[in-house]
C-alpha positions in Angstrom: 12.2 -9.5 -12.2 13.7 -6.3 -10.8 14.0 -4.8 -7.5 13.8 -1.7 -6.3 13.4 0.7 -3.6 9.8 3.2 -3.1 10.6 6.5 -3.4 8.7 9.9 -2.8 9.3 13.8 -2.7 7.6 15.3 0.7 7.5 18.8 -1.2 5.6 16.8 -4.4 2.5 15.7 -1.7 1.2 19.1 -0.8 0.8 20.5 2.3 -2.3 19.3 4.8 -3.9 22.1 6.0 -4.4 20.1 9.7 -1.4 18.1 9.8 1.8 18.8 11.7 4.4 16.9 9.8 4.9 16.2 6.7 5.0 12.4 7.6 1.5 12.9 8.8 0.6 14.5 5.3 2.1 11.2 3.5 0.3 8.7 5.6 -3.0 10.7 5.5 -2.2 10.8 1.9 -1.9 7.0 1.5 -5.0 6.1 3.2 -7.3 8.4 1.2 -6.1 7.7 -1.9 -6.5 3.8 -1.3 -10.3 4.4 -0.3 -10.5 6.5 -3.4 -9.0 3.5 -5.4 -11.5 0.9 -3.5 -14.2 3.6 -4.9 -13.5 3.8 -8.5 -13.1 -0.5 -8.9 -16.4 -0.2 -7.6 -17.6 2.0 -9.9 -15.9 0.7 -12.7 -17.7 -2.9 -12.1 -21.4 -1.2 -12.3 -20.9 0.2 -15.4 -18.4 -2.3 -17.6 -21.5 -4.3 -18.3 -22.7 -5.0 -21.9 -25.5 -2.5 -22.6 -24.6 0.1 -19.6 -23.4 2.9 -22.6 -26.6 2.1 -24.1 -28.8 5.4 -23.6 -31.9 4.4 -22.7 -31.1 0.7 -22.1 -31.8 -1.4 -19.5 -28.7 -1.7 -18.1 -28.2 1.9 -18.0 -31.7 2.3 -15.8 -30.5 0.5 -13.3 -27.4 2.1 -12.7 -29.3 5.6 -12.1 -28.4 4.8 -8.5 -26.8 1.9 -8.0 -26.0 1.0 -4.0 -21.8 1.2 -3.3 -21.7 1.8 0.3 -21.0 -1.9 0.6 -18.4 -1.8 -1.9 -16.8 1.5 -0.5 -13.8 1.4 2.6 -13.6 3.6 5.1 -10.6 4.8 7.6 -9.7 6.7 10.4 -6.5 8.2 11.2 -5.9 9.4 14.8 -2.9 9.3 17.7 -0.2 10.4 14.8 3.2 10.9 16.1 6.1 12.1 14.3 10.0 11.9 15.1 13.5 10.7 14.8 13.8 7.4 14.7 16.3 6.8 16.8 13.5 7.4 19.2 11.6 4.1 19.3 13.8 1.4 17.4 15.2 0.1 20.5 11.5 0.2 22.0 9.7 -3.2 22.4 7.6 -4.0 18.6 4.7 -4.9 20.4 4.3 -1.2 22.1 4.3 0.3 18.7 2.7 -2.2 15.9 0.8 -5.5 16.9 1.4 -9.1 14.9 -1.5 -9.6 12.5 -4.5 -11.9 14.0 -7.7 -12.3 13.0 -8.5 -11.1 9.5 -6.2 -9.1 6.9 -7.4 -6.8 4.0 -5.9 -8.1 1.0 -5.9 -5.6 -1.8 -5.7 -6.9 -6.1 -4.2 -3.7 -8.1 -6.7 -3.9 -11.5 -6.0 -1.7 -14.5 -9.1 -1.5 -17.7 -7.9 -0.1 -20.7 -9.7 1.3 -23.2 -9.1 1.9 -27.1 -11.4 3.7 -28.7 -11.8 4.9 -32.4 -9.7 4.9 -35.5 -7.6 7.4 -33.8 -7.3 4.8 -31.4 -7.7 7.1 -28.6 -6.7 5.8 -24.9 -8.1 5.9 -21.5 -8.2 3.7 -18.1 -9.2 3.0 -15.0 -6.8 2.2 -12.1 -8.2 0.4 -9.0 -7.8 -1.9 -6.4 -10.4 -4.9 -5.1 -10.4 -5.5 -1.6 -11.1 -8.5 0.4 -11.5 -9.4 4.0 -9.2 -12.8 5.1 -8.9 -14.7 7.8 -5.5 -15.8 9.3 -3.9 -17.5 12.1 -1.4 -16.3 15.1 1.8 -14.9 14.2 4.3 -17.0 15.5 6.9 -14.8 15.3 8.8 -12.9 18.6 7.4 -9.5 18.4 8.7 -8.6 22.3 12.3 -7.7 20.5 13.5 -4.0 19.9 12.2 -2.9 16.7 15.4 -2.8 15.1 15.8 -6.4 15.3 12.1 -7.1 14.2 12.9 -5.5 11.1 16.1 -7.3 10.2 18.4 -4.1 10.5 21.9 -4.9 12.0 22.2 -1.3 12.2 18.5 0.6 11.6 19.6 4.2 12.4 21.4 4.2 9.8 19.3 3.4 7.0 15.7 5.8 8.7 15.8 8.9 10.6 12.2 9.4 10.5 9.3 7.5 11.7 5.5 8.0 12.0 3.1 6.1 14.0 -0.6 5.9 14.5 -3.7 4.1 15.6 -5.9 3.3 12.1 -9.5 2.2 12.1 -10.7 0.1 8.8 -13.9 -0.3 7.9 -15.5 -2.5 4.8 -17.9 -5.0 3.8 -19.3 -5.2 7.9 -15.9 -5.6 9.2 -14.0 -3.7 10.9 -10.6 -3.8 12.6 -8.6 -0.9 14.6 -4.8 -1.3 15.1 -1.4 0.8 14.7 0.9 0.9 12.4 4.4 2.5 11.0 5.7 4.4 8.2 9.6 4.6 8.6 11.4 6.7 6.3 15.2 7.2 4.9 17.0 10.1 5.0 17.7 11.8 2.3 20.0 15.3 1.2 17.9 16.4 -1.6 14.0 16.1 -0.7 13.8 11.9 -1.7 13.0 9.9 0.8 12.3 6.3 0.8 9.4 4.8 2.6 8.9 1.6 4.7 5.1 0.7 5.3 4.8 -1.5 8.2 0.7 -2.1 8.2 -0.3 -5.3 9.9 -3.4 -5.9 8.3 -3.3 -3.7 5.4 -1.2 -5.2 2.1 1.5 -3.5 2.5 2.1 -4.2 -1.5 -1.1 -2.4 -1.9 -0.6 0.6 0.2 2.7 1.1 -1.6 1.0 0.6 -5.2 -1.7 3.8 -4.1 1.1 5.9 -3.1 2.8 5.5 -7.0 -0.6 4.7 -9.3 -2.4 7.0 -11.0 -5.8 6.9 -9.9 -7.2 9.6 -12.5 -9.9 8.1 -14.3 -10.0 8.9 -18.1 -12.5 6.6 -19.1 -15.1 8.2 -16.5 -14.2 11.7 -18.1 -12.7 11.9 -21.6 -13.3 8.0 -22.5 -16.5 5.6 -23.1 -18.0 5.7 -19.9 -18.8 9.7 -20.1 -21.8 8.9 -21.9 -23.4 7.1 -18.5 -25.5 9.5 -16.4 -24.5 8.0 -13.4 -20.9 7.9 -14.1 -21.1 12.2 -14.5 -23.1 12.2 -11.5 -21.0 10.2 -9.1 -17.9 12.6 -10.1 -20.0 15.9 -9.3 -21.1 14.6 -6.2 -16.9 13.5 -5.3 -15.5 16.6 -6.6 -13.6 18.2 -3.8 -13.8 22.2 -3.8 -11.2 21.7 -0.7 -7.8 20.2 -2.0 -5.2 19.4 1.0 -3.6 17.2 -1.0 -3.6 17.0 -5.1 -1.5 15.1 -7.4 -0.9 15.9 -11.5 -2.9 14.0 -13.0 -6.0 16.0 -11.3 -7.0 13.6 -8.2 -7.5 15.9 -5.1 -7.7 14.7 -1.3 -9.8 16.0 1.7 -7.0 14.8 3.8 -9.3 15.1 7.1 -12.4 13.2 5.7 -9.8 10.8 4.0 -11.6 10.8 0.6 -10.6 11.7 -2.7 -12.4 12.9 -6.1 -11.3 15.0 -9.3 -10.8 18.5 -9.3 -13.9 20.5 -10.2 -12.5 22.0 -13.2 -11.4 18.5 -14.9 -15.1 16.6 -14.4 -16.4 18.9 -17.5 -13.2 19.4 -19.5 -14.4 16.8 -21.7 -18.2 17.1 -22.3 -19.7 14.2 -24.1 -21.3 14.8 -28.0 -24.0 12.8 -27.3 -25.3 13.3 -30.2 -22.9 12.5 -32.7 -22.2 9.2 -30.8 -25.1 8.1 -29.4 -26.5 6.5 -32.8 -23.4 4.3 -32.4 -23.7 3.6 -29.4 -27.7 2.8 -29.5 -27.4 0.3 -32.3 -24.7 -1.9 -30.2 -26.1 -5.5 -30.1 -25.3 -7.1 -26.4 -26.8 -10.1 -27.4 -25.6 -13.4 -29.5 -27.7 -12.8 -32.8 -27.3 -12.2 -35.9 -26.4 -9.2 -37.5 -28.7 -9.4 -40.7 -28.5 -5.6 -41.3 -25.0 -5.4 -41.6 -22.4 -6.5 -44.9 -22.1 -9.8 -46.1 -19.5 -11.3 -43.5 -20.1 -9.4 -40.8 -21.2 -12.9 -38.7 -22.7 -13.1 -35.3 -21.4 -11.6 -31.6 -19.7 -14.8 -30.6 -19.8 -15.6 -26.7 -16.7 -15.7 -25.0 -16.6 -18.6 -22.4 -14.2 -17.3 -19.7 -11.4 -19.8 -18.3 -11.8 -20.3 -14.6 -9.9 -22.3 -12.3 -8.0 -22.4 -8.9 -4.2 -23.0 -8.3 -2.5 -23.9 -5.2 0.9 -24.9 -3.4 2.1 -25.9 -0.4 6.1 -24.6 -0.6 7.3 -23.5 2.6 4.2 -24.6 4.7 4.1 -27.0 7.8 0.3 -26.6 7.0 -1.7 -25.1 5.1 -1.3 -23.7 1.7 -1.1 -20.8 -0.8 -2.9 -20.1 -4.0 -5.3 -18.2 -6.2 -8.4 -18.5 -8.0 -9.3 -16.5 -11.3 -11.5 -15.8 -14.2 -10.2 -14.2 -17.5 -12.4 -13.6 -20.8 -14.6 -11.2 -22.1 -17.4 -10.2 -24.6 -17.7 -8.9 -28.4 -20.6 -6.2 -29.0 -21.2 -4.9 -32.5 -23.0 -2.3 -34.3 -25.3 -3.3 -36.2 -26.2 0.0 -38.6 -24.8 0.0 -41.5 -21.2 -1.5 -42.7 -18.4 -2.0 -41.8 -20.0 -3.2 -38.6 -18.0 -1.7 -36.2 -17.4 -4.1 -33.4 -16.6 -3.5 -29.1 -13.8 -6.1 -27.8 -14.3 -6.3 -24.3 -12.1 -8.1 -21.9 -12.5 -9.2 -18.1 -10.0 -10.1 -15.8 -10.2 -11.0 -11.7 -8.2 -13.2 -9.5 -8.3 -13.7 -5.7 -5.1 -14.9 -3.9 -4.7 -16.9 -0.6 -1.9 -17.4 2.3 -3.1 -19.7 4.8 -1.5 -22.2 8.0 2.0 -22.7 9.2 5.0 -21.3 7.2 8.4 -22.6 7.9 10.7 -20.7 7.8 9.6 -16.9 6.7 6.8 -14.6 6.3 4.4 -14.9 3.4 2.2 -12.7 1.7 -0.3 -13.0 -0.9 0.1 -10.9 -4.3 -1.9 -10.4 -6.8 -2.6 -7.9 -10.4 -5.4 -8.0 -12.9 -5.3 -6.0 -16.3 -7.8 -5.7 -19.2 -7.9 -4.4 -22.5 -11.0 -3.3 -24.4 -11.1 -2.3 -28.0 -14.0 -0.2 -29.1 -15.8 0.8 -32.0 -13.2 -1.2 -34.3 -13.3 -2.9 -37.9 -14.2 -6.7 -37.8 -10.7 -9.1 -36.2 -9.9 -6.8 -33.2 -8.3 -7.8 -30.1 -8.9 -7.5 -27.0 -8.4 -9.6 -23.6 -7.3 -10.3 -19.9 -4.6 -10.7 -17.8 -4.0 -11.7 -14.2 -1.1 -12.2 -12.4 -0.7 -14.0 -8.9 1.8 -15.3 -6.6 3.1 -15.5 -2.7 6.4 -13.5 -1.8 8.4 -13.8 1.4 10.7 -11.6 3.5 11.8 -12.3 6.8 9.8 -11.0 9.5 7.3 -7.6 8.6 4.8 -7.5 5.4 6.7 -6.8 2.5 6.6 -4.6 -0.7 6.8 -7.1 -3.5 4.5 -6.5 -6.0 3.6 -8.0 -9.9 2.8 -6.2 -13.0 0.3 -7.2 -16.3 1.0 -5.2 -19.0 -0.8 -4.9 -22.7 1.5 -4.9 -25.7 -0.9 -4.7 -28.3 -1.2 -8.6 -28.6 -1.0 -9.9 -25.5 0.3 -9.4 -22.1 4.0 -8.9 -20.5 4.5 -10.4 -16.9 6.5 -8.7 -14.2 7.5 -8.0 -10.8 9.3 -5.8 -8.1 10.8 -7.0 -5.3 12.7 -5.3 -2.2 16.0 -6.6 -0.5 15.7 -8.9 1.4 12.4 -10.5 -0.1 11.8 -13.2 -2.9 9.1 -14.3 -4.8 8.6 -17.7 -3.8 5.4 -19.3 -6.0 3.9 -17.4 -9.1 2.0 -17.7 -12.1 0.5 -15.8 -14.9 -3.1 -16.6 -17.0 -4.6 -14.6 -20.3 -7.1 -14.7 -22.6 -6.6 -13.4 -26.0 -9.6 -13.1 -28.0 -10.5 -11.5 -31.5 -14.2 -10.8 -33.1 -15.0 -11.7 -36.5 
């Protein structure tokens, strides 16, 4: 476990072409690029579908226009104010961000790896799923300065700037309007820490967006470029303005709130179709057997996938916390001519609750899934997935902790990152490791 503290650069964030403060520029920044994360988890789940990088299949039909407004989040940002912070910590909480009620947004960080080739070339997809919540009241005194509410003895000290605003959130026929806080520390040399006080938003989540690169290889240099919709989708996102851009090519309309790749990057890597699409025609996404191939070659097994929920009550007067997930995956193989070159596909989703009466502290839901797939390989490759899931704590506000999965070429590495002043009260940690024949 380690701890640390968020950091950012204002000057690395761009400049918005509307905004008035680079504060406002950060927060817009945030927002956008979690819708744009929501976006490309969605995407992702069309097409990672045995069959969908089959040209002419009939998987890949019915993605020429598959429906994602339901699967897509929309915000709006309005009422920003910027200032010194010694401005509003001795205000009342309540005037400035409300307890949570009602329903939260819980967001799940998910990475898919790819490995593709002999060369063993690499690409990915970072997202985030989101999912609607209900809670209870907050029984916590939010009438107190803001100072207090946050646990500071002394809270000048440690921000100087703060930024508020009203936020409106909009997914899957739900929508919720409220204001929130970014507090920030002050800093000599351009780094600044940030403190995201979102009451309905995972906080763990908004933080993750602001760090994660959200460019998405696989869609442009890795095996999804061969799926018509896929190159579609990113025309049709590619922003010509960019307010806000990071390096890895993912560029911001900071006023609409959406994101998409630069222009120049959606065709630096035009697909050969036809030096792969023989390959990738022939792939079997069926159990049967592979009678063209060499002696030993065997069948596509199916992967059963482990499912199961977990729960605890630690810390509740009622209630409970848990999780429920699925991990496994698929084998695909080609079925031209030897060596029989085989797709290791692994799946990996998890969905973590917080519910009733805590005790003594604040709890939060968190959550990460991760998983590997290992393409066009010789028979006995690996592949698999990974989720991580847990509740942390701090003592009054939504906190930052957050968990890792990692791949290290035979399994996967568990981890987490806590702030002071939080803890990591119940966790645990599922994979599936599978091979093809």
């Amino acid at each position: 476990m380690k701890r640390a503290i968020l950091t950012f650069v204002f000057v690395a964030f761009g400049t918005a072409l509307g905004a008035t403060s680079p504060e406002e520029t950060l927060v817009r920044s945030v927002y956008a690029r979690l819708a744009f994360a929501v976006e490309l988890e969605a995407v992702h789940a069309a097409v990672a579908v045995p069959g969908a990088r089959i040209p002419g299949s009939r998987q890949q039909a019915a993605l020429a226009n598959p429906d994602l407004d339901g699967s897509l989040i929309a915000f709006t940002i309005r009422n920003v104010t910027a200032g010194n912070f010694a401005e509003v910590e001795n205000r009342p909480a309540i005037e400035l961000v409300a307890p949570p009620s009602g329903y939260v947004l819980d967001l799940t960080p998910s990475h898919h790896g790819y490995i593709e080739g002999d060369a063993k070339l690499e690409s990915s997809i970072d997202g985030v799923v989101a999912s609607w919540r209900a809670v209870g009241p907050y029984r916590g005194n939010w009438s107190g300065a803001l100072g207090r509410l946050l646990g500071l003895d002394e809270p000048g000290r440690l921000y100087n700037r703060y930024a508020h605003f009203t936020v409106t959130a909009s997914y899957k026929g739900r929508t919720e309007t409220y204001q929130a806080l970014f507090l920030f520390e002050p800093s000599t040399d351009g780094v600044h820490g940030v403190r995201i006080v979102d009451p309905v938003i995972s906080v763990s989540g908004l933080l993750w967006v602001l760090d994660a690169k959200l460019f998405p290889s696989a869609f442009t240099s890795g095996p999804h470029r061969q799926v018509p919709f896929v190159r579609d989708w990113l025309s049709r996102g590619s922003k010509t303005t960019c307010e806000y851009s990071t390096a890895d090519g993912v560029c911001c309309d900071l006023n609409a709130l959406r994101c998409g790749v630069r222009p120049g990057l959606i065709n630096l890597y035009a697909p050969s179709v036809s030096a792969e699409s023989p390959r990738v025609a022939a792939l079997a996404v069926n159990p049967t057997p592979m009678a063209s191939c060499a002696s030993g070659c065997g069948t596509v097994p199916t992967i059963n996938p482990v499912s199961s929920q977990d729960s605890d009550t630690q810390d509740h007067a009622s209630g409970s916390h848990g999780a429920t997930y699925v991990v496994g995956g698929w084998c695909t193989q080609d079925t031209t001519s030897p060596p029989c070159k085989w797709d290791c596909n692994g799946s990996a989703s998890v969905g973590a609750w917080e519910n009733g009466i805590t005790v003594m502290s604040w709890h939060q839901a968190v959550q990460q899934t991760s998983s590997i797939n290992v393409l066009n390989q010789s028979p006995g490759v690996s592949c698999g997935g990974g989720v991580s899931y847990g509740v942390a704590f701090c003592p009054n506000l939504p906190c930052g902790s957050s968990l890792s999965v990692n791949w290290n070429g035979s399994g996967f590495t568990f981890g987490s990152t806590v702030p002071v002043g939080s803890a990591i009260v119940w966790s645990s940690t599922k994979q599936v490791v599978f091979t093809c024949p």
